[in-house]
C-alpha positions as CSV (number, residue, x, y, z in Angstrom):
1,X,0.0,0.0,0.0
2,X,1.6,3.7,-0.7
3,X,2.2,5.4,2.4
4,X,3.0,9.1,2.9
5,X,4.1,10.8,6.2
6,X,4.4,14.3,7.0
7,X,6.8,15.1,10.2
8,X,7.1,18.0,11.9
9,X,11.1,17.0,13.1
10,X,13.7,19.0,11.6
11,X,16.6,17.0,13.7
12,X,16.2,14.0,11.7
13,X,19.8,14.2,8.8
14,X,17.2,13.1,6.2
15,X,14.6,15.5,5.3
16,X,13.1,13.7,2.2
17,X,13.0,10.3,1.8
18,X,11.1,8.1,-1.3
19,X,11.3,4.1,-1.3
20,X,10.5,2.2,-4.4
21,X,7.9,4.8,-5.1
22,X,5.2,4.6,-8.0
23,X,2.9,6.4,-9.9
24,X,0.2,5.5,-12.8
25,X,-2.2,7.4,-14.1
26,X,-5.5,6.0,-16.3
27,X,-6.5,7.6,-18.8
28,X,-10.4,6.6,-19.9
29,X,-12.1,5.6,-23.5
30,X,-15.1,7.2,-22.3
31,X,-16.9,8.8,-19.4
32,X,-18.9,5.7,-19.1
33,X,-16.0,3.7,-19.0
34,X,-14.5,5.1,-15.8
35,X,-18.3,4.7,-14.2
36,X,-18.3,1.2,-15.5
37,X,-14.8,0.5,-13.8
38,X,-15.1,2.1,-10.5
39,X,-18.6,0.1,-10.0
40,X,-16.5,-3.4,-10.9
41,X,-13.8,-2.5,-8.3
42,X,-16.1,-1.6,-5.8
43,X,-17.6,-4.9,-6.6
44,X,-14.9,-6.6,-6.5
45,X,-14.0,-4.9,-2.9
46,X,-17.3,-6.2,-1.4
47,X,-17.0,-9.5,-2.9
48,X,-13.4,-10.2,-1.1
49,X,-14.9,-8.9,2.3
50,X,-18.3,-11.5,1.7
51,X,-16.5,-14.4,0.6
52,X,-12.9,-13.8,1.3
53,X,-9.6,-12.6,-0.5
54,X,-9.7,-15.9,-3.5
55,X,-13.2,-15.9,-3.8
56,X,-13.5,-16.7,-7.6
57,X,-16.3,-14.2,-8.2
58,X,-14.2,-11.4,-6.9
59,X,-11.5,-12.6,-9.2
60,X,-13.7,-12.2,-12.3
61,X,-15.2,-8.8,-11.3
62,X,-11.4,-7.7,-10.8
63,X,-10.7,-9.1,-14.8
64,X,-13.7,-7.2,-15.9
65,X,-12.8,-3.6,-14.6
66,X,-9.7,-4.0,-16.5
67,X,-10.8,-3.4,-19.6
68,X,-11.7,0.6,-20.9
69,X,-8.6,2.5,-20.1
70,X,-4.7,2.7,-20.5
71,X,-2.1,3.1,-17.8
72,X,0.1,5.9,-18.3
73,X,3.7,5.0,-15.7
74,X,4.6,8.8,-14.4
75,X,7.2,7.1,-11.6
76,X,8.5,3.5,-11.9
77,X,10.0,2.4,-8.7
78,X,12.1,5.7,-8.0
79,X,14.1,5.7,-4.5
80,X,15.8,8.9,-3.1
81,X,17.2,10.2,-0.1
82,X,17.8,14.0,0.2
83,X,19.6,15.1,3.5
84,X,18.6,17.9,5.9
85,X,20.5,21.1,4.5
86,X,20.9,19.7,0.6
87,X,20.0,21.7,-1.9
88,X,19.3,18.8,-5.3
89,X,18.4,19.2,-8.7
90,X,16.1,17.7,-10.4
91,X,16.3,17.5,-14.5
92,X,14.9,15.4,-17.2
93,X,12.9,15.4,-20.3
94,X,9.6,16.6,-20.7
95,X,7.0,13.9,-19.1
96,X,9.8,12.4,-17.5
97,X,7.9,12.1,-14.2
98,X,10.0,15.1,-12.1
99,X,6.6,17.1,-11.7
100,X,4.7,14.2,-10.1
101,X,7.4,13.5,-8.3
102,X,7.8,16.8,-6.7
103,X,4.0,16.7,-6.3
104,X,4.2,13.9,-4.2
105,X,7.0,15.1,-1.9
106,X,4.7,18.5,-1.6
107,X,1.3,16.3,-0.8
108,X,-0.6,17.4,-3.2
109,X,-0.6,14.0,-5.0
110,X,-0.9,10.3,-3.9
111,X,1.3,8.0,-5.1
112,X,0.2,4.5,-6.6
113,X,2.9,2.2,-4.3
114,X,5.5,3.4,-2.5
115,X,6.5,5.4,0.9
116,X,7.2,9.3,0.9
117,X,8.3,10.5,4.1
118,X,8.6,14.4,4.9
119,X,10.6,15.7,7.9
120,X,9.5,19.4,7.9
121,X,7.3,22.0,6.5
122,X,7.0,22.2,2.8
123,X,6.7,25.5,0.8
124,X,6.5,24.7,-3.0
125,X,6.3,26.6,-6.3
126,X,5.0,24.1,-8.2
127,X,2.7,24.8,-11.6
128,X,2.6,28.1,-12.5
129,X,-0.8,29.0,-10.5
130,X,-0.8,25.7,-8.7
131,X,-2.4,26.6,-5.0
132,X,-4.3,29.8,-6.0
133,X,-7.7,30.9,-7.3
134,X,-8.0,32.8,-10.2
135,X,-11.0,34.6,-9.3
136,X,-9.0,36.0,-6.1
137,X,-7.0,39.1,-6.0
138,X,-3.2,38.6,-5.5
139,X,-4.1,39.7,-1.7
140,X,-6.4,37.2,-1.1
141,X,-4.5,34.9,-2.8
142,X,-1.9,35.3,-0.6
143,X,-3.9,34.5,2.3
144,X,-4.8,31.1,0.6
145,X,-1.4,30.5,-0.5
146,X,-0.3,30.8,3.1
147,X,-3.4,29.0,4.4
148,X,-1.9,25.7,2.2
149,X,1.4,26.2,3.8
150,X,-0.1,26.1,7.6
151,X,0.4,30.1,8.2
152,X,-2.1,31.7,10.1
153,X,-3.9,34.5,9.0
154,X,-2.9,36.6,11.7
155,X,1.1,35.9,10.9
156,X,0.2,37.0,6.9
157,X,-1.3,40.3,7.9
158,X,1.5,41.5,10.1
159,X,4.0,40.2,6.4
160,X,1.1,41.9,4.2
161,X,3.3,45.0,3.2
162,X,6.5,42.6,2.7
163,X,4.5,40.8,0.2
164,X,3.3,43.2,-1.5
165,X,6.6,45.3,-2.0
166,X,8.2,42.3,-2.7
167,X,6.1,41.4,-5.7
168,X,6.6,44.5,-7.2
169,X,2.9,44.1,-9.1
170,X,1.7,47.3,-8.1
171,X,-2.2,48.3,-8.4
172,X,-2.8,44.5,-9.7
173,X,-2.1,43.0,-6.2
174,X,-6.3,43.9,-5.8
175,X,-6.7,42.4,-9.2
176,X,-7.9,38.8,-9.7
177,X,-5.2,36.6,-10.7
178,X,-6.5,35.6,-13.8
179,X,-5.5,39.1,-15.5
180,X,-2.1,38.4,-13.9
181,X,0.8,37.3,-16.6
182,X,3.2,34.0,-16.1
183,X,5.8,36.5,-14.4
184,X,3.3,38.5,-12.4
185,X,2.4,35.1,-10.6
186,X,5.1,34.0,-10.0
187,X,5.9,37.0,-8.4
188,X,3.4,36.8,-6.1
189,X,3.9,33.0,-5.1
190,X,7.8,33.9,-4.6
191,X,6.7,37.0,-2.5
192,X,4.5,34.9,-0.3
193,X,7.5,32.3,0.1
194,X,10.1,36.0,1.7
195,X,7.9,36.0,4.6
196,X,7.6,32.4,5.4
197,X,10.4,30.3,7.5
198,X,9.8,26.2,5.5
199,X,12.1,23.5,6.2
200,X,11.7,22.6,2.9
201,X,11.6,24.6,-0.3
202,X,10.7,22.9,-3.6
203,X,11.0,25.2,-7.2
204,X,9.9,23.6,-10.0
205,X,10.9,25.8,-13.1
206,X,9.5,29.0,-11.2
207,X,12.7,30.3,-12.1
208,X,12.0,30.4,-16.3
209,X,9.1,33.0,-16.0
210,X,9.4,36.7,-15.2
211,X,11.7,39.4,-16.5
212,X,15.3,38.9,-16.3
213,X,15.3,41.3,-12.6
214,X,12.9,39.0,-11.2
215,X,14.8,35.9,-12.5
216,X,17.7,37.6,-10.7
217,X,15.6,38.2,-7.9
218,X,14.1,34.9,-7.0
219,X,17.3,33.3,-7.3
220,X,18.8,35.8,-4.4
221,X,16.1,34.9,-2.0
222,X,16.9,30.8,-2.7
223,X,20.8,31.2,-2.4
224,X,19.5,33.1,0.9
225,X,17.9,29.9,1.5
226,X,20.8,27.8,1.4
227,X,22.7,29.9,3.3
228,X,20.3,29.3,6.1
229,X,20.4,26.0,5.8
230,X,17.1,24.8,3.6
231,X,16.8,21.5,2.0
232,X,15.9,22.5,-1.6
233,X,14.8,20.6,-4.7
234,X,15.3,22.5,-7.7
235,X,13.6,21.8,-11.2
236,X,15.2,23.7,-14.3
237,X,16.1,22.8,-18.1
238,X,19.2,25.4,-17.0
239,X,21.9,23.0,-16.3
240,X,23.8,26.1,-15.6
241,X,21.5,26.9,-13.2
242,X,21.6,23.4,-11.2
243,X,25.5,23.4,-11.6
244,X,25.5,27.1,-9.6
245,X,22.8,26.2,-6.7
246,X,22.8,22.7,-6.5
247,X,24.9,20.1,-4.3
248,X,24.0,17.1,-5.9
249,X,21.5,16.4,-9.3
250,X,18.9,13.6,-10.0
251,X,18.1,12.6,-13.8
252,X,14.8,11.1,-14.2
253,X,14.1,9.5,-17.6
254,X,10.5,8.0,-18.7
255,X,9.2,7.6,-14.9
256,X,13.0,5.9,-13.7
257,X,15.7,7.7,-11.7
258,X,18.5,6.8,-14.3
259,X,21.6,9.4,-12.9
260,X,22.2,10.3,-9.3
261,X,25.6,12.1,-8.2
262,X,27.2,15.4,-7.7
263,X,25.5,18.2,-9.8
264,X,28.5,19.2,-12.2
265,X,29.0,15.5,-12.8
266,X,25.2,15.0,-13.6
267,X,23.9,17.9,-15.9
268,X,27.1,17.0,-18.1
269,X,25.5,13.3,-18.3
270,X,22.1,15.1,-19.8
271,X,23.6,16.9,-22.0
272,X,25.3,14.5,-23.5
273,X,22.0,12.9,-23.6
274,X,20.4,15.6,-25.3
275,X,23.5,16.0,-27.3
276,X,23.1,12.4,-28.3
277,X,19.2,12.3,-29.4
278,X,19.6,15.5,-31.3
279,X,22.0,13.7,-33.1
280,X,20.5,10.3,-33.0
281,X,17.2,12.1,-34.3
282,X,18.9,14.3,-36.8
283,X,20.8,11.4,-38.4
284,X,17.6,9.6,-38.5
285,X,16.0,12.0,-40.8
286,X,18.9,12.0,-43.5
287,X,18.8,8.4,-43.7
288,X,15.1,8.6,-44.4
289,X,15.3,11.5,-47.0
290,X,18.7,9.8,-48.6
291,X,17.9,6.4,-48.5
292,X,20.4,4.0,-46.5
293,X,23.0,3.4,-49.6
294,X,24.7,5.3,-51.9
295,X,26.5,2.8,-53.9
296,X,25.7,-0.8,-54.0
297,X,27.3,-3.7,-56.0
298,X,27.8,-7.1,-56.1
299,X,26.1,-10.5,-58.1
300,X,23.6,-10.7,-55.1
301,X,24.5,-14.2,-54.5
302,X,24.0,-13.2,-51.1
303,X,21.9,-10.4,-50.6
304,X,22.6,-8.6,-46.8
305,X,18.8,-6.8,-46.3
306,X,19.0,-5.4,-43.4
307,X,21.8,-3.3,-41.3
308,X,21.2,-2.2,-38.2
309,X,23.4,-0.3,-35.4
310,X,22.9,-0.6,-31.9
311,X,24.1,0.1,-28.3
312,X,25.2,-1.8,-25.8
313,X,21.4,-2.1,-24.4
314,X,20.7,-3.5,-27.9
315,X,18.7,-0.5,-28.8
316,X,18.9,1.0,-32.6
317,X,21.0,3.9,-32.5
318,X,23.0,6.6,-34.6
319,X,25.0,8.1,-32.2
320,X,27.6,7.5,-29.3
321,X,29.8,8.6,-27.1
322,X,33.9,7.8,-27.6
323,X,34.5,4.3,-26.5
324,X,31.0,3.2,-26.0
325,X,30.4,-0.4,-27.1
326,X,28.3,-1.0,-30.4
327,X,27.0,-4.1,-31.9
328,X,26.8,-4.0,-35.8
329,X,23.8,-6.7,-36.7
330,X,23.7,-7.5,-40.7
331,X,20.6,-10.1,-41.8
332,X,21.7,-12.4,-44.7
333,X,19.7,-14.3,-47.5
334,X,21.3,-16.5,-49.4
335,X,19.4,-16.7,-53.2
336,X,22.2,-19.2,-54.2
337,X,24.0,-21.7,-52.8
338,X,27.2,-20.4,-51.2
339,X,30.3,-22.0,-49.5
340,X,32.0,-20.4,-46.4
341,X,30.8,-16.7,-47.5
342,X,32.7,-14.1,-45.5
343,X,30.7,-10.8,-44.0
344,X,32.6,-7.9,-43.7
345,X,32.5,-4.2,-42.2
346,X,34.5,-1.2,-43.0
347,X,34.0,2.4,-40.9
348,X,35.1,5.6,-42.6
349,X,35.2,9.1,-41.6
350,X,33.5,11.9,-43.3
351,X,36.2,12.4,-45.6
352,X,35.9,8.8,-46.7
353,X,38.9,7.9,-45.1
354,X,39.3,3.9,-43.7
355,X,39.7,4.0,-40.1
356,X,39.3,0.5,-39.6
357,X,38.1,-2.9,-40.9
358,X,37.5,-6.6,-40.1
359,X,35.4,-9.4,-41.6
360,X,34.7,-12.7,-40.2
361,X,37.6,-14.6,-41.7
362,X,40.1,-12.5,-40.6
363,X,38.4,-12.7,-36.9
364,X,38.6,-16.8,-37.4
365,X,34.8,-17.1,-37.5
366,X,33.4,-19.6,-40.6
367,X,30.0,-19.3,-41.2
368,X,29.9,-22.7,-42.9
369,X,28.0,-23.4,-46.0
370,X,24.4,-22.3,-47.0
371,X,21.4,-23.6,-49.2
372,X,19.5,-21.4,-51.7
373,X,16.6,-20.0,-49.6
374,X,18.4,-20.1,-46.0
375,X,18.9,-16.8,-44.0
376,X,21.5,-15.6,-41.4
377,X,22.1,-12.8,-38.8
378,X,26.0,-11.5,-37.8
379,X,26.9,-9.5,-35.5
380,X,29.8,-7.6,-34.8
381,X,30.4,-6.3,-31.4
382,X,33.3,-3.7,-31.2
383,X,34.3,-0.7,-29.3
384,X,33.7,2.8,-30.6
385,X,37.3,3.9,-29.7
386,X,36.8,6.8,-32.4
387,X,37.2,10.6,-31.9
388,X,34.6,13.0,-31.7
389,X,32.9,13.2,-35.4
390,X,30.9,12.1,-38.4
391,X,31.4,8.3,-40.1
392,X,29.8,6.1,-42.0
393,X,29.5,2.2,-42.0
394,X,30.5,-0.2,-44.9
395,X,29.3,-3.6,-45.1
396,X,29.9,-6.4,-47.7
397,X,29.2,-10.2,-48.1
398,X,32.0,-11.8,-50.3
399,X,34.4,-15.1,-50.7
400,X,37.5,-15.3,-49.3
401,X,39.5,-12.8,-47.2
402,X,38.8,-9.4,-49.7
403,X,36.0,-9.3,-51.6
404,X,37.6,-8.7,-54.7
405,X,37.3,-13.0,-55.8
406,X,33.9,-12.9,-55.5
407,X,31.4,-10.2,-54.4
408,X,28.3,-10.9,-53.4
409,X,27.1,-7.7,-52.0
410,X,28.2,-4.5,-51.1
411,X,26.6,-1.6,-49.3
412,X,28.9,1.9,-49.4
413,X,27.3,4.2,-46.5
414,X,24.5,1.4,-45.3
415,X,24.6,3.5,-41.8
416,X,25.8,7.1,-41.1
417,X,26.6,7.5,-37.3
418,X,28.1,10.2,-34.9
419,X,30.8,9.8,-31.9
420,X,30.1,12.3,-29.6
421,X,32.4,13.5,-26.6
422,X,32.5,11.1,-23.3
423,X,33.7,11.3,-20.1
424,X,37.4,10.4,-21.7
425,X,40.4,13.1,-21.3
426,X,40.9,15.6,-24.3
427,X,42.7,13.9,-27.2
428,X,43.5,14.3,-30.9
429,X,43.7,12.0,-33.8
430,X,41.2,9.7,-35.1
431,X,42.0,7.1,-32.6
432,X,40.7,6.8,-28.7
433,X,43.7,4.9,-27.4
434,X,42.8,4.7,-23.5
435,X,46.1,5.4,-22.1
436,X,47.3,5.5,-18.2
437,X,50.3,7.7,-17.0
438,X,52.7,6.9,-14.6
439,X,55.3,9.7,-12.8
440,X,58.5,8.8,-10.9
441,X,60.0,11.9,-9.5
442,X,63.6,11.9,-9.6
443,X,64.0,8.5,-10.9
444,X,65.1,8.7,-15.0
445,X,66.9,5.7,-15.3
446,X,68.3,3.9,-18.2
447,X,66.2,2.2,-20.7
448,X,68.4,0.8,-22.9
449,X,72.1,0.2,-23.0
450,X,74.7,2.5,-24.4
451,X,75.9,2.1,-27.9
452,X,79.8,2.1,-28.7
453,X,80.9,5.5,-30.2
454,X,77.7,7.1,-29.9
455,X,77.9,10.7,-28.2
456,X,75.8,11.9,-25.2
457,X,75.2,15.5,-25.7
458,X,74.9,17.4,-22.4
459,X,72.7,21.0,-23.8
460,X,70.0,22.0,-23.0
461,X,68.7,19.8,-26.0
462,X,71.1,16.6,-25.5
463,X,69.9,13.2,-24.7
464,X,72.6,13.0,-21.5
465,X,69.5,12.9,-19.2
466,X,68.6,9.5,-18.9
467,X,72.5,8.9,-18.1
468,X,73.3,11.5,-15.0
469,X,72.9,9.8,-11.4
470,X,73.9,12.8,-9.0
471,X,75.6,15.8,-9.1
472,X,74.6,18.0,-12.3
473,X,73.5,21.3,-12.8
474,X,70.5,22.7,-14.8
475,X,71.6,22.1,-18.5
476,X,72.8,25.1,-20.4
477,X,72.4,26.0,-24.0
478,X,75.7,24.0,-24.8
479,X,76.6,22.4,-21.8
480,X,76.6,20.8,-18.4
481,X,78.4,22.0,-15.3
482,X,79.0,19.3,-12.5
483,X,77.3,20.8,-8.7
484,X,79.5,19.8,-5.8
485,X,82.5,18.1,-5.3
486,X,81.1,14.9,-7.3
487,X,79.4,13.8,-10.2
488,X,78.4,10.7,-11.5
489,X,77.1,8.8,-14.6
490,X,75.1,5.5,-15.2
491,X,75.9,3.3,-18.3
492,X,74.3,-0.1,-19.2
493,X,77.5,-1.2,-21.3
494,X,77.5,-4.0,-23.4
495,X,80.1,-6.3,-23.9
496,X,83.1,-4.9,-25.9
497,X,83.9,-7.0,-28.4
498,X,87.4,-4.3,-29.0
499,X,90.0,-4.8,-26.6
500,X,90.2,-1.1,-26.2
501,X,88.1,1.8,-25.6
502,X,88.6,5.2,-25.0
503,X,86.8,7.8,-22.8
504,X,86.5,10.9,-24.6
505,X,85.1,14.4,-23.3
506,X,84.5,17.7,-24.8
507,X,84.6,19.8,-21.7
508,X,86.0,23.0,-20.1
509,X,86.5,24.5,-16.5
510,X,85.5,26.7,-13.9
511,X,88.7,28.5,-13.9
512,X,89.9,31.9,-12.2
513,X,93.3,33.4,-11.7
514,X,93.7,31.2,-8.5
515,X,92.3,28.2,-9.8
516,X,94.0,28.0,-13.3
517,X,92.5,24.5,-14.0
518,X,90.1,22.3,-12.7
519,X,91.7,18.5,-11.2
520,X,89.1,15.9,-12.1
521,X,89.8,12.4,-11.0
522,X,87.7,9.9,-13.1
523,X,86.4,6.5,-12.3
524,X,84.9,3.2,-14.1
525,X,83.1,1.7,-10.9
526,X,85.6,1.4,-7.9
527,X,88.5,1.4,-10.8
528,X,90.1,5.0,-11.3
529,X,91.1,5.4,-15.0
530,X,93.2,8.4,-14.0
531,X,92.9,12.5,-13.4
532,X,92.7,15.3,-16.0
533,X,94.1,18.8,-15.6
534,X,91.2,20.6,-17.2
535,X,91.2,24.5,-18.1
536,X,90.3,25.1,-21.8
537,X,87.7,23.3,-23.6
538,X,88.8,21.2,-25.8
539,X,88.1,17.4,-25.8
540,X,90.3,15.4,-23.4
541,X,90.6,11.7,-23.5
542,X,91.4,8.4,-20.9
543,X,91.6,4.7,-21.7
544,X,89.2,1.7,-20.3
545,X,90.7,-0.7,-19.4
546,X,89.3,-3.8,-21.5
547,X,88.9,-6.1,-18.5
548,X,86.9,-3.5,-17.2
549,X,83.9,-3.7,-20.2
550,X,84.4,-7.4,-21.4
551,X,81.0,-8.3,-19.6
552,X,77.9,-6.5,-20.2
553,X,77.0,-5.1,-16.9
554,X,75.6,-1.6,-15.3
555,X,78.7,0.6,-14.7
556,X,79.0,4.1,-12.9
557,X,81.1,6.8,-14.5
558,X,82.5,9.0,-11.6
559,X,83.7,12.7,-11.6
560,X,85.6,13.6,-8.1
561,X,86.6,17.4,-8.3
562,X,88.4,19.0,-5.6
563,X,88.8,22.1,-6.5
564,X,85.2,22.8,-7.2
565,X,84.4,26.7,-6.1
566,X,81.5,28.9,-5.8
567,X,81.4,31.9,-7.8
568,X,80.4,34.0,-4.8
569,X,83.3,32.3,-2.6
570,X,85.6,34.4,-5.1
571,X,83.5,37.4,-5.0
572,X,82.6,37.4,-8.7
573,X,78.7,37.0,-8.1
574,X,76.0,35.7,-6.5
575,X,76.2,32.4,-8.1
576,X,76.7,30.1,-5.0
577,X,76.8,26.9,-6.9
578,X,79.9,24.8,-6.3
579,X,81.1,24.6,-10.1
580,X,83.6,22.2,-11.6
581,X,83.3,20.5,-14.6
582,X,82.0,21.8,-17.7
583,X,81.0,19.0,-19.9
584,X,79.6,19.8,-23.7
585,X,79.4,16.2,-24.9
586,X,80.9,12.3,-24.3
587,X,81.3,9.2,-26.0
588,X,83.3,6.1,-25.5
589,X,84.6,4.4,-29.0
């Protein structure tokens, strides 16, 4: 049985809650028909009590009063909780059951099964007019208005002038409201709602009528209601609107709460619904004015009569979002016999460019052999891993791997489809490659050993990076300069098959008048290959020792430098790096 409870406690953390909750209407075939029904339930009713719950006659009666009307689903099932102090939005389609719901929650409707459960008083703009006579003045009709709400007369009188000013209507607030305009009511039911204190504020698209000032207005008093601490449900087609006020967002779709999650994250889900049946619809209607094929050839052997593109949910189906599954579904009949045929697909872009292609014996799938007269369905399932655009589907039933042995049919532009944007990262290309990114701070290490005689360039622009351990500088235009009294370099070496090498450098010096060169002592691992006396740049040069490299192994390349100086030790400048080494390029050949 549906069940709806109004509470007055405010302390409770959920103000609204809804469980499984349903609504049908009927809609009648005639007057006579509704008579005719509601005389067979009531039947039916008094048959139960008489003869109990299974009484066969009652069973009857119940069959016969369902015949003379439809049932229309407003709510299927929907369950929501909306916490005390949460402002949500509400958004959907047109008949897509957020009225009814919000008429529910309000009380002004009964629900067919379910539980509603209100913790608070509920002030609600609902249809424009919904709660007032026409025949009333805007005066009176404030009155009323506040009567619905549970405000005494008394408490409207002393807000009276509040109202009135707020409304901004002028002489018309003694008019009847039925010479009011869609703004000037809805400036009187948000006028009424200044002066009242609800726990619980519901707006269903109040906020699309009235001038711009109004909008602006209106929309001040609800952000002054969520600064206090309201719950709110919101109804607007604005998704700007629900992003800006609202905390969380609720899609309904035909009668079923389909989206539920923080509000930015929701309104750009429905548009990209919208976005998608625009397109879906707009593709639709070329294909009927075009026709499904533009060029069509083959010795219709095999005849594929139908092509059809659908979703995941196995619903037809011209437009998706990047990466969403598709299943391609071609129906076959055969008009000859036909050994092992081979289906095929082919997806272009709008420039008629191949993006990709497969067929059924390149995916290791034999269809066997047919008989004149016999029929077959195939289906491709594939993701839509395709940027954002315009492409068209090719399909062909042939011999062989290509089709170019023997064609049996083939069908350029059977289906024109769109990709629309996802909830994938920005990309370019025609490709959706899903991709995953992995940083390690301070750890470039070696991907692939060194090759003899090639040299590491140590600008700004070299490739040295991948090779320095410790004890570098920021690289320069042209060069390197080692930081400290040690530096150090990592080589994956492979086996020499030379019995010597040699270590050459292109490198200059920090040097000064009292350091006229730099001492740099140079090591293969724990094995020193000797020191350098370094001062202009030139290139310099030191043997390996071939015992040293006849194994391929990881070796470290060490710079020891003790006489490396600071620029601003020598007075010179504020440069307080300990400078040694200057290195423009190495190599070892």
């Amino acid at each position: 049985m549906p069940k709806q409870e109004r509470s007055p406690d405010t302390r409770h953390p959920i103000a609204i809650e809804v469980d499984r909750l349903s609504k049908t209407y009927r809609v009648w075939e005639t007057p006579l028909s509704r008579l005719r029904v509601s005389f067979l339930e009531a039947c039916a009713r008094a048959a139960r009590r008489l003869l109990g719950p299974k009484s066969p006659l009652a069973e009857r009666i119940a069959v016969a009063a369902q015949h003379g009307f439809r049932e229309i689903q407003a709510l299927r099932g929907v369950s929501l909780q909306i916490g005390r102090g949460e402002v949500v939005g509400l958004i959907g389609y047109n008949g897509s059951g957020k009225s009814t719901l919000l008429q529910i929650i309000a009380g002004t409707l009964s629900p067919t099964s379910g539980r509603v459960e209100v913790r608070g008083r509920v002030a609600a703009l609902l249809e424009l007019g919904s709660g007032m006579n026409p025949d009333f003045t805007g005066r009176e009709n404030a009155y009323l208005y506040g009567s619905i709400l549970g405000v005494s007369r008394q408490f409207l009188e002393s807000r009276m002038h509040a109202i009135e000013t707020f409304a901004e209507i002028g002489q018309f607030f003694d008019d009847p409201v039925r010479t009011y305009s869609t703004g000037m009511a809805a400036r009187l039911a948000f006028a009424v709602l200044t002066q009242l204190n609800p726990d619980i504020l519901i707006v269903d698209e109040a906020l699309s009528v009235g001038d711009a000032y109004f909008q602006h207005k209106s929309i001040n008093l609800i952000r002054q209601f969520q600064q206090a601490g309201k719950t709110m449900i919101v109804v607007s087609h604005d998704a700007a609107t629900i992003k800006t006020m609202c905390t969380r967002a609720v899609i309904l779709e035909h009668g079923n709460l389909i989206r539920e999650g923080p509000a930015i994250a929701v309104c750009d889900y429905y548009n990209a619904l919208v976005a998608k049946k625009q397109k879906d619809l707009e593709i639709r209607q070329v294909e009927r004015a075009k026709g499904h094929t533009v060029t069509r050839s083959g010795d219709r052997r095999v005849v594929i009569g139908d092509v059809e593109l659908m979703n995941a949910s196995e619903t037809p189906t011209r437009s998706f979002t990047v990466g969403e599954n598709a299943r391609i579904v071609c129906a076959l009949e055969f008009r000859d016999a036909v050994e092992a045929p081979t289906v095929g697909l082919l997806i272009r872009d709008r420039l008629g460019n191949d993006v990709y292609g497969t067929n059924t014996h390149h995916q290791g799938v034999a269809l066997g052999d047919f008989t004149a007269g016999q029929s077959a369905e195939v289906r491709f399932a594939l993701p839509l891993r395709l940027a954002p655009g315009r492409y068209s589907l090719t399909v062909a039933a042939h011999s062989g791997h290509t089709h170019l042995a023997a064609n049996y049919d083939w069908q350029d532009n059977a289906v024109v489809f769109s990709v629309l944007p996802g909830a994938e990262a920005p990309f370019t290309g025609t490709a959706f490659l899903p991709t995953t990114v992995d940083v390690s701070r301070d750890k470039v290490a070696p991907l692939r050993a060194y090759q003899w005689g090639h040299t590491l360039s140590f600008s700004a622009d070299g490739d040295a990076v991948r090779y320095k351990l410790h004890g570098w500088a920021i690289a320069e235009d042209e060069f390197t300069w080692t930081e400290g009294p040690e530096a150090a370099l990592r080589f994956d070496l492979p086996a020499s098959p030379k019995r010597n090498r040699t270590l050459k450098l292109c490198a200059g010096a920090f040097c000064t008048s009292e350091i006229p060169a730099q001492r740099v002592r140079i090591a293969l691992d724990e094995h020193e290959l000797g020191q350098l006396q370094i001062s202009e740049t030139r290139e310099y040069s030191l043997a390996l020792p071939s015992t040293l490299i006849a194994t391929q192994a990881r070796h470290q390349l060490s710079f020891k430098l003790p006489d490396a100086t600071s620029p601003a030790a020598l007075g010179i400048c504020d440069d307080s790096r300990l400078l040694g080494l200057q290195l423009f390029s190495l190599k070892i050949e």
